[in-house]
SEMAR-952731 format. One record per residue: x, y, z of N, C-alpha, C in turn. Coordinates in steps of 0.05 Angstrom, whole numbers, plus 5000, padded with zeros to 4 digits. Layout:
% SEMAR-952731
XYZXYZXYZ ...
//
This chain:
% SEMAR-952731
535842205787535842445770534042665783 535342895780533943195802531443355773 529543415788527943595766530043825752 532243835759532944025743535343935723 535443695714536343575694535143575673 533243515655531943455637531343715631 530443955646531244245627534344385618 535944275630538244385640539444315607 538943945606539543945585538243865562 536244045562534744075538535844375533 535744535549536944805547540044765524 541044625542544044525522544044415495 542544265495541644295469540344365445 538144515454536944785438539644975437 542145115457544045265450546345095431 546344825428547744685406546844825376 543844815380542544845351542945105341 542645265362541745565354545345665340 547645445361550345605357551445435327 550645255317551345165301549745075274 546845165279545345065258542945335254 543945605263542645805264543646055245 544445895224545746125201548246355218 549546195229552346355240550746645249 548846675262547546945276548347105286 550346915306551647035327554347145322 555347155293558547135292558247515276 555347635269555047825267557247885235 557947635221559447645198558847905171 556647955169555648065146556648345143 557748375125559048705126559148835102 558249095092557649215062561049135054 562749165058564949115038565349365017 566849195006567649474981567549304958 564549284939564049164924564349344902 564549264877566149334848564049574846 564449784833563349994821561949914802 558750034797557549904773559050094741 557949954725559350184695558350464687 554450474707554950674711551950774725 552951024745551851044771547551094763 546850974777544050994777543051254797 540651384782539451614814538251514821 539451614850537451494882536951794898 533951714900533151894918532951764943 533151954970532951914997531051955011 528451815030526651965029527551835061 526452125066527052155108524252265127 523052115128520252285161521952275178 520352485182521852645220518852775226 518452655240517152795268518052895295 518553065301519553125332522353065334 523853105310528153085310529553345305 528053465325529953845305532953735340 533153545349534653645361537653365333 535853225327538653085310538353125279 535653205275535453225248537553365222 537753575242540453675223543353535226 544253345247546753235234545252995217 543052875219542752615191542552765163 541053055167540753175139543553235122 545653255142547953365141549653215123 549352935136551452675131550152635099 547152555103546152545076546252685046 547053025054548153125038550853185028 552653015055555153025051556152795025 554552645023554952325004556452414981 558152244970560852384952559152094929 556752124924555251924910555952054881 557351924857557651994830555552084817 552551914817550651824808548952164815 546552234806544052424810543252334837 543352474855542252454876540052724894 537452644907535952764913535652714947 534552864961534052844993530553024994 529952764999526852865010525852875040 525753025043525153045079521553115085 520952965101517852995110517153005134 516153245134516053395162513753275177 513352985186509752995199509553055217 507753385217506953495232508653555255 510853585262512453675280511753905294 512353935324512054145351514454295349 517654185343519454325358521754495328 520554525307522254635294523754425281 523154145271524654005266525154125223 523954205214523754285189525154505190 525854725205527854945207530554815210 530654665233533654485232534854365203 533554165197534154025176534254305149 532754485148533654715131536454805131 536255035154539455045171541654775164 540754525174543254375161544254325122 542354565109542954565079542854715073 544154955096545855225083548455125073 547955295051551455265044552955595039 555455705037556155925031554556025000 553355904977551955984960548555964964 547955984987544555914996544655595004 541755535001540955304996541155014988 542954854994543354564982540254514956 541254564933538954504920538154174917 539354034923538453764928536253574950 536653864970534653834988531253964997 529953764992526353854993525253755021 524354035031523753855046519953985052 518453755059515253745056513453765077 512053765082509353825106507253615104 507353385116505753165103502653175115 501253155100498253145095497352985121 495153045131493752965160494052675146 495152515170493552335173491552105160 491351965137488351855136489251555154 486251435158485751235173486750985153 487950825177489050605163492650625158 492950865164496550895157497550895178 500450755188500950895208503251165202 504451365218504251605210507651565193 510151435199511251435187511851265165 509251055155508950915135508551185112 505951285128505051595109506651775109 508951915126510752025101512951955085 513451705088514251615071513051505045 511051485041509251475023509051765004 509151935012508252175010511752264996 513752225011516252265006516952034980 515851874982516651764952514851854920 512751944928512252024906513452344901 513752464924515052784912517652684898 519152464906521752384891520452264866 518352234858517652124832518052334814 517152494830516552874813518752914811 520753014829522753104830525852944822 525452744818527752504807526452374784 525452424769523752184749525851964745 527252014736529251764732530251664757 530551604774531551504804529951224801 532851014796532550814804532150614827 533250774846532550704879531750854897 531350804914529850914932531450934959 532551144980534551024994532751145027 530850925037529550965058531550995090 531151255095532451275121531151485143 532351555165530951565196532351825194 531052035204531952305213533952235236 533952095247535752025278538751835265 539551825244541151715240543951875220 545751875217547951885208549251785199 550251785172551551615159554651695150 556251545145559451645129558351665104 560251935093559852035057560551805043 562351575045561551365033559751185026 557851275037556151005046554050895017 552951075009550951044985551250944972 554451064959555250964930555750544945 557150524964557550274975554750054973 553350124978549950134975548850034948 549450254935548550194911550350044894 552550014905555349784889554049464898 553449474924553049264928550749174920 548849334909545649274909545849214872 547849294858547549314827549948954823 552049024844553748744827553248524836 550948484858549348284864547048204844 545948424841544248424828541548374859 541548534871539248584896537448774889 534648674901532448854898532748984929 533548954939533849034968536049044987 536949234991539949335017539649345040 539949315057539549445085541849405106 541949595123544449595136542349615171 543449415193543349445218544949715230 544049965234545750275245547150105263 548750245280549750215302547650425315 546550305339545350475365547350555384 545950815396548250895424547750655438 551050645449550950445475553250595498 551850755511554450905534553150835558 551350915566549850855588549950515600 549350505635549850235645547250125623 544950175616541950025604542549985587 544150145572544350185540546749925536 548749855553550449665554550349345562 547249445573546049145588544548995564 543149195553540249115526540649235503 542649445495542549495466545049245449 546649155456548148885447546248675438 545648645470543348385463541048495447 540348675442537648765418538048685385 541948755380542048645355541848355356 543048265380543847945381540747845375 538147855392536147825384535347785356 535147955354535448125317535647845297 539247845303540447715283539047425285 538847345311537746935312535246995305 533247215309530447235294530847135267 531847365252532747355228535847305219 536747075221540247045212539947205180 542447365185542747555161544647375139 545447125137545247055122543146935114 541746835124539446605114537246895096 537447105103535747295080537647355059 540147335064541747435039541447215015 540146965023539646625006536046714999 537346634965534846734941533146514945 531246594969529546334973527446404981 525146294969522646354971521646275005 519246395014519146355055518746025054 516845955030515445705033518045445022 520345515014523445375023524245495041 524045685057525645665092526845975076 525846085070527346315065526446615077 529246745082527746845108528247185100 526347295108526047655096525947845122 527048005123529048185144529748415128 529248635146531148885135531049015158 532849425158532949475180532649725171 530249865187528750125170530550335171 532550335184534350585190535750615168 537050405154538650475127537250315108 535550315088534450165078534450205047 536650205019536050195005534149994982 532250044964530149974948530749904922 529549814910530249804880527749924868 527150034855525250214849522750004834 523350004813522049784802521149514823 522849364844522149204852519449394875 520049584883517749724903515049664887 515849824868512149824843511449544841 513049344833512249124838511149024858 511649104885510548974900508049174919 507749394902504849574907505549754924 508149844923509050054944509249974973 508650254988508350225017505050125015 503450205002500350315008499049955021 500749635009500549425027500549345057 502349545062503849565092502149745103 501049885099500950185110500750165139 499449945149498549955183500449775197 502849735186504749585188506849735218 507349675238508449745257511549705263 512349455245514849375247515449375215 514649635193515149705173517049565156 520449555173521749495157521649245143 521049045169520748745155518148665134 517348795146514548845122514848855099 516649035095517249125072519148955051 520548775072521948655061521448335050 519148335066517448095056515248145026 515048425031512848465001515048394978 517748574980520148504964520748274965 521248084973522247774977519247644956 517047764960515147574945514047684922 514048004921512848084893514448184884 517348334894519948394878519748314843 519348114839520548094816517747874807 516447984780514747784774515547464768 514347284777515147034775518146864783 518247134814521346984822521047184848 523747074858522847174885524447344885 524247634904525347774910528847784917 530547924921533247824929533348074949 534547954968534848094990537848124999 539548305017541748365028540648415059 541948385081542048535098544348445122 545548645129548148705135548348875162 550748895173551749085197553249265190 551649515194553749795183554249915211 555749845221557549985249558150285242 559050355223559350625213556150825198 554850685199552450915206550550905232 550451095246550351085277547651245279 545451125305544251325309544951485333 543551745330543451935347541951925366 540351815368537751835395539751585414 540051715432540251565466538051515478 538551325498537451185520538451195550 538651485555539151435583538151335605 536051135610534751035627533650785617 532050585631530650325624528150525609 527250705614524150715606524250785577 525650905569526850965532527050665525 528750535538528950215512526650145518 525250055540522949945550520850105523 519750335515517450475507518950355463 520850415466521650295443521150065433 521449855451521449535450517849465455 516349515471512849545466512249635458 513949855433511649975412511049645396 512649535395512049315359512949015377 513548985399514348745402512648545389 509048615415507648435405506348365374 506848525361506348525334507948385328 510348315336512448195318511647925320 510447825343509147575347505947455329 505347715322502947755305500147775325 501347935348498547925364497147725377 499047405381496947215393497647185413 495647125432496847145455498346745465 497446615440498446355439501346285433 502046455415504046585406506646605425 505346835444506546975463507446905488 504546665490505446405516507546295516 508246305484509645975475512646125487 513146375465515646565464516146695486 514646555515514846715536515946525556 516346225550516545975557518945935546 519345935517521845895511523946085518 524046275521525846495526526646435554 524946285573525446255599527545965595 526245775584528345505580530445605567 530445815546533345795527534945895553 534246175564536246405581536146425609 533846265624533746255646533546045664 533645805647534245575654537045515668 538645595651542145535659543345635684 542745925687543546025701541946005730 538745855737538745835756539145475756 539245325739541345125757543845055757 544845285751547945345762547445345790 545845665801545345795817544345605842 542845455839541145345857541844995857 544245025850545644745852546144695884 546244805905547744765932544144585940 542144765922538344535935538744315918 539144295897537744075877540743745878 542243935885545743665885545843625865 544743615836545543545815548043635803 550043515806552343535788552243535756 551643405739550743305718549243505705 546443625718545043865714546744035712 548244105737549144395742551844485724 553144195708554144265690552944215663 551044115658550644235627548644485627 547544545654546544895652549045005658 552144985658554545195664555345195631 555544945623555545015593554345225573 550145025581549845305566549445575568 550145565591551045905599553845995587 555245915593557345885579557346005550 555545765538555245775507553846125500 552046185510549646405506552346635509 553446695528555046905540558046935518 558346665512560846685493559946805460 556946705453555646795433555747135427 555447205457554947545461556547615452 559247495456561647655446562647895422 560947855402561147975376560348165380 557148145393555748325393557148555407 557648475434559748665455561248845436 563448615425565648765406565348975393 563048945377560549125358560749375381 560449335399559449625404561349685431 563249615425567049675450565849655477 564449465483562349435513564849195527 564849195545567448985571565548715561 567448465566565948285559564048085590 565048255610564148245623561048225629 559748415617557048325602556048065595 557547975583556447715569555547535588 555947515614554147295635552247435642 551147675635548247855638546747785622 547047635601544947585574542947495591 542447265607539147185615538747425631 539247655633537847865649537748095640 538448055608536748265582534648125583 535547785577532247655561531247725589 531147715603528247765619526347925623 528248175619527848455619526148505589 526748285558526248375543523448205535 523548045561520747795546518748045573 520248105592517748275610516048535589 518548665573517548845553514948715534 516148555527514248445505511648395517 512048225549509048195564507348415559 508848755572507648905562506849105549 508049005533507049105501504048895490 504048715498501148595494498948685514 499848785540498248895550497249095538 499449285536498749555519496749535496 497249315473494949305449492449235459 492449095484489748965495487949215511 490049355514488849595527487849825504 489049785477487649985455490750145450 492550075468495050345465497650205446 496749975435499449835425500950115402 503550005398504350245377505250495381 504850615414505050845417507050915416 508351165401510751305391510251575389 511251745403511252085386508952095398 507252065406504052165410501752085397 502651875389501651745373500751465373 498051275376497551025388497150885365 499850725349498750705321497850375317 495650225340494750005330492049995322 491250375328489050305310488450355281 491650265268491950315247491950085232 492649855243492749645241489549515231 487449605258484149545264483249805239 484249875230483250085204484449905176 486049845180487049695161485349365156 484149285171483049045173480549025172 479549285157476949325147477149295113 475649485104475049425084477449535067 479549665074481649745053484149535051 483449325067485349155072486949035052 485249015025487748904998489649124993 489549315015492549425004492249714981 490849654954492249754940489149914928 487249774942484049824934483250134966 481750244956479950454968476850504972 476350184987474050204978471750454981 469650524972468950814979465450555002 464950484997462750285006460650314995 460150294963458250304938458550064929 457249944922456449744913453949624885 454149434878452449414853449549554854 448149414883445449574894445849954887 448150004893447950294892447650524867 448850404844448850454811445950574808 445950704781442750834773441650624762 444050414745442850164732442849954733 441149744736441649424739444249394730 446149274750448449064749448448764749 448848584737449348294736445748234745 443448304728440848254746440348054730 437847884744436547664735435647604703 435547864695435147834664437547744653 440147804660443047674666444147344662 443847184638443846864645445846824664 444846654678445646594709449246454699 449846424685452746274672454446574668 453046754662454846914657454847144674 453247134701453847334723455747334734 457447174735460047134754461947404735 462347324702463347434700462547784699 460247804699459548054691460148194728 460248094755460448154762463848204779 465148044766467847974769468848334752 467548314725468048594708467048814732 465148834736464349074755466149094781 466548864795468348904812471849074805 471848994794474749094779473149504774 471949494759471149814752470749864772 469349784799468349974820471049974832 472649764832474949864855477550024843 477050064815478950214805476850474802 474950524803472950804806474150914827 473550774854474650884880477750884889 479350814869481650944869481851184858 481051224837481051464820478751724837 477151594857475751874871475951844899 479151694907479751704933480752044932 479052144956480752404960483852434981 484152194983486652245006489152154993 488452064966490252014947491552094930 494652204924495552394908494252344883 494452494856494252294828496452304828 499452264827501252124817500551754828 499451694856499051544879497051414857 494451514858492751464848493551264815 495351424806495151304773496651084772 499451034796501350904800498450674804 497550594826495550424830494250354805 492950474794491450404772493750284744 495550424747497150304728497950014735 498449954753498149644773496549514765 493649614771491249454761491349354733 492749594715492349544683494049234676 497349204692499149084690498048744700 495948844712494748574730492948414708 491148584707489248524684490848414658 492648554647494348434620496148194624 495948054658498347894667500847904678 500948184669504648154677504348254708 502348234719502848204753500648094770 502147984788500047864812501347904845 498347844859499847864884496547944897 496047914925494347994940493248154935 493848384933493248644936491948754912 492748524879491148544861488748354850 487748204876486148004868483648094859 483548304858480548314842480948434815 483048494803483648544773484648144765 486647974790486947754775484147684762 481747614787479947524779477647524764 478447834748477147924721478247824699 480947924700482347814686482647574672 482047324692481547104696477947064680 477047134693474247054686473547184654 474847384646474647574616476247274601 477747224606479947074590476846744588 477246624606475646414609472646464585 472246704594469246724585470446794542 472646834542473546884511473747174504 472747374525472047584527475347774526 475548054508478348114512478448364530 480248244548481148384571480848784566 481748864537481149104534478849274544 477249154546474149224555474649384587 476249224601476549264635479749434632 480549364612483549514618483049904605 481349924586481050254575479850394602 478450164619476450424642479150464653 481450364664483150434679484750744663 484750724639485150964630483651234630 480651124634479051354639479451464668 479651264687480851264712483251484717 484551454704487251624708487251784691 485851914684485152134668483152304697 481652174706480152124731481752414751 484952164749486252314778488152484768 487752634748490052904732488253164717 486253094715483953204701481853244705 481753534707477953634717476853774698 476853834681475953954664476353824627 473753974618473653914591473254114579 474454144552474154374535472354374521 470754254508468454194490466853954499 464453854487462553604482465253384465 466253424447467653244431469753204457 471153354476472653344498471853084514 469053164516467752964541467152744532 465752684502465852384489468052284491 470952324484472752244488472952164512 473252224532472652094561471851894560 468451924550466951694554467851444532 468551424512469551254496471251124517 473351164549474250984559473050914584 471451194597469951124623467550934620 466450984595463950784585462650704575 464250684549463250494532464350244527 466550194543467949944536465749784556 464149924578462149674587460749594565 458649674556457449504534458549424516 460949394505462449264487462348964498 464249004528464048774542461848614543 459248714552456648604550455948424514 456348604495455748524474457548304465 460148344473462948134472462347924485 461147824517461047654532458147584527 455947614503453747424495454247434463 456447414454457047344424454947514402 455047724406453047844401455248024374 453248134345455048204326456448504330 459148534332460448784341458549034324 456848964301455749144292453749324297 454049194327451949344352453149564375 456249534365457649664384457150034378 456050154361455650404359453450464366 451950264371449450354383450050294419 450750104422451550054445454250284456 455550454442457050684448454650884452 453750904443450951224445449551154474 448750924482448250904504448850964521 451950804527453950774546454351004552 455151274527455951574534453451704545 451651584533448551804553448751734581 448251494590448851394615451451584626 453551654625456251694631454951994634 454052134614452952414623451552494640 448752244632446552354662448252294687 449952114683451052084713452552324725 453452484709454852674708453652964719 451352894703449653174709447953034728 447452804747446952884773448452934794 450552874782453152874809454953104804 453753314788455653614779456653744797 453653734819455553964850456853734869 456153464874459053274884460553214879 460953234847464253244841465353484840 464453704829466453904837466654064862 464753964884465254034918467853764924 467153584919469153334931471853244922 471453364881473353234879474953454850 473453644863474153924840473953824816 471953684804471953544780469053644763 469253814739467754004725466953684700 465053624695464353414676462553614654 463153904647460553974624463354184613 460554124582463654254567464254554569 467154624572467354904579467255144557 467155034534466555224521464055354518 460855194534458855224529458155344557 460455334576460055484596460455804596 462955784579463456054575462156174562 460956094542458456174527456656344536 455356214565453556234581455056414601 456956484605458156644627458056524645 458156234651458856174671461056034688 461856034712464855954728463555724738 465755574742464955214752464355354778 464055584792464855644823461155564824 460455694805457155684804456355394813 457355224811455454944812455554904848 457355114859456555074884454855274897 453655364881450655494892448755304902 446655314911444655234921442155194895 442155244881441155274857442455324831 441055214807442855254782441255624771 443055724762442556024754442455944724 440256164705439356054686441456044669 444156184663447056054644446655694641 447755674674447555334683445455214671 442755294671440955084665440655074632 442055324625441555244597444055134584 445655084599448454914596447454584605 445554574630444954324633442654194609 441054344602439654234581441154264547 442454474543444054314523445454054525 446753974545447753744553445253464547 443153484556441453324553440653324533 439853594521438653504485441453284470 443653274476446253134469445252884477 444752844501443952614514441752474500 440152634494436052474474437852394452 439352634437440952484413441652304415 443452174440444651934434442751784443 441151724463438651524457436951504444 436951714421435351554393438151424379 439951444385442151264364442050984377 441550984399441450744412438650574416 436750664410433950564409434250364392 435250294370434150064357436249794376 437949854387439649644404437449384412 436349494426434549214437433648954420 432549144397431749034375433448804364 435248934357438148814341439548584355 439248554383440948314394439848064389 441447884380441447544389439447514418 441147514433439447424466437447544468 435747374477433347534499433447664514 435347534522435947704561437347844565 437947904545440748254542438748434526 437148274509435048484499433448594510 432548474535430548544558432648734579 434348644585436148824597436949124584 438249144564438449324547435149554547 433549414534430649544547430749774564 430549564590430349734611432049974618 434749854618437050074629436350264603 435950254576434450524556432550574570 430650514574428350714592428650804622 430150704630430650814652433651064644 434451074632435551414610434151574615 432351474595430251624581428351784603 428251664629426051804649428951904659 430751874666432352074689433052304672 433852254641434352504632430952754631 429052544625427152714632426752884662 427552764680427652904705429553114712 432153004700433853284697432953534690 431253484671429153654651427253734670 426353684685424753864707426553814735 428053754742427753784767432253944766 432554124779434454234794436654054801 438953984790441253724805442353874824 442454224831444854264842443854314878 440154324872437754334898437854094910 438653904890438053634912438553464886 439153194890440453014877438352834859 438652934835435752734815436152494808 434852284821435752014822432151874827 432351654816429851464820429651324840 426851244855427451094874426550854869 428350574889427650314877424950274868 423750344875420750224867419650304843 420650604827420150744810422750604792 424950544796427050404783425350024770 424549914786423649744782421049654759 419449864773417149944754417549984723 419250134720420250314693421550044686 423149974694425549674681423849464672 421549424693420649124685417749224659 417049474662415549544644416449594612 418949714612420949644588421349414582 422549244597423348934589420448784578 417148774593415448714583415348894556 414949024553414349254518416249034499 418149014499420848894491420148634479 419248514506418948254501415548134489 414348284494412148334477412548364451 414448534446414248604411415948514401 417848274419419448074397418547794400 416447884412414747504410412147574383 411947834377408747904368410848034342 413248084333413948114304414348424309 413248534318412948834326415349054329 415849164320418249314332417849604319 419649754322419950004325419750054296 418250324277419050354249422250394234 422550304220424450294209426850214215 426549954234428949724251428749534229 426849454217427649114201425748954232 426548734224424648574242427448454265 426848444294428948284313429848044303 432648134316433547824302432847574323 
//
């Protein structure tokens, strides 16, 4: 036996498996069809980024408005940042002899933030203008400025996506294939494709962890609207490089609460792209934007898939080849086989795209060409350039993403319990019940810094937080909400009701639509959901009698104000957000423009100390609190965070918020807390208490 037996036919038999036990991959079967018309048509909006396509943009804008779709239909186009006029084109392609195609919007997408890559972000950006602009639009129909579709195609789309009953469509375009490169490697690209992902084995309602497999193809990609929100939008993916499958894996797993996603994906020969490849260096720059990603970056990974691609495709054909050195008969025909086998496989693909079948004994000299790509494309990420597209190096979107925004759906701002004016979960805190108290704060701070992300729409913003709310009440889970499950969780455990953590999310999204207040009764209202449901919680999670909750409200809203009136000129520099009431401004003659002075002008200060005499009011309603509780150690707590009020509102009272920021420092924080908590606990060991409380309970 010659060394080149025992690969030869191992090769033959890995091509047994792949041709008969590989979800029919190769037979390229899957086709939209002409599935039954639903009873009756749903709106779908289209959302399209283009960067740098004014030379095809207008025939995809074209085709897209040509769609003979029954149903409400919308076309959102998103211009990121384009050099060549691609937003004039796509205009021009929605003249009509009466003006304007009014179905067509098209947008200017917002710089950039870190952590996205750029066509995750306008599409992001393009689905919420379709929120605005379509409220009712049941799907979502994701597609590529470089592509073209037949006026049939949508309604086909959405027939097939409703009498299945799919959360997810997608169609494989047809790519140019004219050129000798384009006829060598764009065949074999779908063929790839399909044995990656056999497009039947995703069309089977099967969860990954039964063998079930999630695929889509970003060029035609219809959504189910509802299954998107379910699964937290794009904002999961955002640093996602090979988008489509991404996407189709969040759908396959959070699609549908307590079931798995349903997926389609298919060969649409009749929607074609436009961008050519006249040379190796076009497929080549195409194929190392995302290869190595597709492997997930290891270079263990990449050894393995760099080995096997050589046994499956390059095995056969050199011991065919090199049969006259080795004499093996035996070898040299089961490597003629599976050459044989691989080349006869091609065939569809060929067919697919009217290529000579002559091709088909070239397949091990795509794979080679396509495992050399992939080599480097790992070079490229190792070098800092993975991802590059348009001008654009997008893996360090990925290394932005794998910081601290990484659940996806959270913004973190990097504040933390240490950073608050008031003790969080502290040692006065029984040690049984800090988990949950800080399980509760976690949830408020990361729904805070949604609501004062500035790179975040408020439609974006409330969509998120409304997530959070859905998380917290149960009806959703998934990664990206683990820190509402595990409030959620820990409120429930502790007997505690979830309302407490679910009203801040309302104050929250009031947060991201609303800067202004018309009165004091305006701004209590606020605070009744930004903060007072904390001390409820507090008084709720030590069994303490709800008949403390009005005193524990007077607190909670003083707190919520001084916080307010030290942060007056950084919220409305950062986040255009006015927290004093406007009728008492006007009063005073004064414009919110004022709080970005350098100083408060005397209107302001006598707007900021009316605010505070409001504030003493409610800490004498809250003074007897300490008194009144069951626990010790919420009574000692309680204490403190009241005197430490009581001195910052006094400092407001002399000192300027808009000159420099009035805040205590730890040591003066500490002092004041543990000096309260001693007074406290002195005068409920000694009978003592305040006149006219009754005696502590």
């Amino acid at each position: 036996m010659s060394w080149a037996l025992p690969p030869a036919l191992l090769s033959l038999a890995i091509w047994c498996v792949l041709l008969f036990a590989r979800g029919g991959f190769w037979r390229l079967a899957e086709r939209l069809g002409r599935p039954p018309k639903p009873a009756a048509w749903p709106a779908v909006a289209a959302v399209v980024p283009a960067r740098n396509e004014a030379a095809v943009v207008g025939k995809a804008v074209a085709s897209l408005l040509a769609q003979d779709y029954p149903g409400a239909f919308q076309v959102i186009l998103v211009d990121d940042h384009s050099g060549d006029g691609t937003a004039a084109a796509a205009r021009a392609a929605a003249e009509t002899p009466d003006g304007p195609d009014p179905r067509l919007t098209i947008l200017s997408a917002a710089a950039l933030p870190a952590g996205w890559t750029g066509k995750l972000w306008a599409q992001n950006q393009g689905l919420q203008a379709a929120r605005e602009r379509l409220p009712e639009a049941a799907w979502f129909w994701l597609t590529d400025a470089d592509i073209a579709h037949p006026p049939g195609l949508l309604a086909r789309l959405v027939a097939k996506a409703e009498a299945e009953d799919r959360d997810l469509v997608s169609l494989m375009v047809r790519l140019r294939c004219r050129t000798a490169w384009e006829r060598l490697l764009i065949p074999p690209f779908l063929y790839f494709f399909a044995k990656l992902f056999p497009f039947a084995w995703v069309a089977e309602n099967r969860p990954r962890i039964l063998g079930g497999t999630s695929a889509a193809a970003g060029g035609c990609l219809l959504v189910r609207r509802l299954a998107l929100d379910n699964a937290g939008g794009l904002a999961p993916i955002r640093a996602a490089l090979i988008d489509d499958c991404s996407l189709a894996r969040r759908i396959r797993r959070y699609g549908r609460p307590g079931g798995a996603g349903r997926l389609w994906l298919g060969h649409g020969p009749q929607s074609v792209s436009l961008r050519g490849y006249d040379d190796l260096a076009g497929i080549w720059a195409m194929v190392r934007r995302s290869a190595y990603e597709q492997l997930g970056r290891s270079p263990l990974i990449l050894v393995g898939a760099a080995l096997a691609m050589a046994l499956i495709y390059l095995v056969p054909p050199l011991v065919v080849l090199s049969a006259g050195w080795h004499e093996d008969g035996l070898a040299a025909a089961a490597g003629l086989l599976a050459w044989a086998a691989m080349a006869a496989s091609l065939l569809p693909a060929l067919g697919l795209y009217g290529c000579s079948r002559l091709w088909a004994p070239l397949l091990p000299l795509a794979a080679l060409l396509y495992t050399a790509m992939t080599l480097d494309s790992a070079l490229a990420h190792r070098r800092g350039r993975g991802g590059a597209w348009k001008g654009r190096s997008q893996a360090a979107a990925g290394e932005a993403a794998a910081g601290p925004r990484a659940s996806g759906l959270e913004t973190p701002s990097g504040k933390g319990a240490g950073d608050e004016n008031f003790p969080v979960g502290s040692l006065l805190i029984e040690r049984r019940l800090r988990p949950t108290v800080m399980a509760y704060y976690a949830v408020a701070r990361a729904t805070d810094d949604i609501a004062d992300d500035p790179a975040l729409a408020p439609a974006e913003k409330v969509a998120r937080l409304e997530r959070f709310q859905a998380a917290l009440e149960g009806r959703l889970d998934g990664p990206e909400l683990a820190t509402a499950v595990r409030a959620r969780q820990a409120l429930r455990a502790a007997g505690v009701p979830v309302e407490h953590a679910w009203r801040l999310q309302e104050a929250f999204k009031r947060d991201a639509v609303k800067g202004r207040y018309d009165d004091w009764e305006d701004l209590m209202a606020y605070c009744a959901d930004s903060a007072n449901p904390v001390g409820r919680f507090l008084l709720d999670l030590h069994r303490e009698d709800r008949a403390g909750f009005p005193a524990s409200d007077a607190l909670c809203s003083a707190l919520q104000v001084i916080n307010h009136l030290q942060d007056c000129q950084a919220d409305y520099r950062l986040l255009d957000r006015v927290y004093l009431p406007g009728d008492w401004l006007a009063a005073e003659a004064v414009a919110v423009e004022d709080l970005d002075a350098p100083s408060a002008g005397p209107g302001l200060r006598r707007v900021l100390d009316r605010c505070l005499e409001r504030v003493e009011g409610l800490l004498e309603e809250a003074r007897p609190l300490p008194w009144r509780l069951a626990s010790l150690r919420l009574a000692l707590e309680t204490a403190a965070i009241l005197r430490l009020a009581e001195v910052l509102a006094r400092e407001l009272r002399r000192r300027d918020p808009l000159a420099g920021r009035v805040a205590l420092s730890k040591p003066a924080m500490l002092w004041h807390a543990v000096g309260a908590a001693a007074a406290c606990l002195a005068g409920r060991s000694l009978g003592r208490h305040p006149a006219g409380l009754g005696h502590p309970a």
